[in-house]
C-alpha positions in Angstrom: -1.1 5.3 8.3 1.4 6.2 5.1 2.9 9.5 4.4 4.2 10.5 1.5 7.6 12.4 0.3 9.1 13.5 -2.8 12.6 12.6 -4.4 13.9 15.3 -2.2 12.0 14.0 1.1 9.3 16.8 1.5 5.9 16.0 2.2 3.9 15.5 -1.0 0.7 17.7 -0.5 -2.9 16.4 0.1 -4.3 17.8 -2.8 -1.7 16.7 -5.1 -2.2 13.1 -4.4 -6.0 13.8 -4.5 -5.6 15.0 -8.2 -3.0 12.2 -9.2 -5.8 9.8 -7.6 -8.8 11.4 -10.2 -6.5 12.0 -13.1 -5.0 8.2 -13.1 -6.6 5.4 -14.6 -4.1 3.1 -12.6 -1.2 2.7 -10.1 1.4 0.8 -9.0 3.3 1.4 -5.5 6.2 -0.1 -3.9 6.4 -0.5 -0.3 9.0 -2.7 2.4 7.7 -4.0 5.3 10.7 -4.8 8.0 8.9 -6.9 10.6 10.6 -10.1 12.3 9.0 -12.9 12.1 5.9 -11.8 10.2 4.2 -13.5 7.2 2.9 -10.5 4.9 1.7 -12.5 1.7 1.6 -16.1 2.0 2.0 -18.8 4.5 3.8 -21.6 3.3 4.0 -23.6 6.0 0.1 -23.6 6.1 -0.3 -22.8 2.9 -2.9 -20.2 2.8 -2.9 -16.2 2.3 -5.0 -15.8 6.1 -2.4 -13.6 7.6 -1.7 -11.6 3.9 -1.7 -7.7 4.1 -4.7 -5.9 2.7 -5.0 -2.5 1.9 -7.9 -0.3 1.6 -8.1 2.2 -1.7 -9.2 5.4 -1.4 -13.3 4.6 -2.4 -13.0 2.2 0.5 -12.6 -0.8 -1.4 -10.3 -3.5 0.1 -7.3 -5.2 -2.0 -6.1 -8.2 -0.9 -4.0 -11.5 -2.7 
């Protein structure tokens, strides 16, 4: 589960992100994963996306590489 915080590191309400969500035609977020010895994108010693991230948008709908 994400949370999200302002510049000043309060909580960014519900229905503010619910707007920014219908009032956007598109979106970009940046996010770091600190995780030893995990593969988040691709696998290059076996050379496939199998154990890439996905996310799930808010209608549901499941992005992936």
């Amino acid at each position: 589960q994400f949370s999200y915080v302002d510049a000043d590191g309060n909580a960014v309400p519900v229905t503010q992100l619910t707007f920014l969500r219908l009032l956007s035609a598109s979106a970009r977020q940046n996010f770091t994963l600190h995780c030893q010895n995990a593969i988040a994108w691709y696998d290059a010693g076996a050379g496939t996306f199998a154990r890439a991230l996905r996310f799930r948008g808010a209608n549901e709908e499941e992005l992936g590489h």
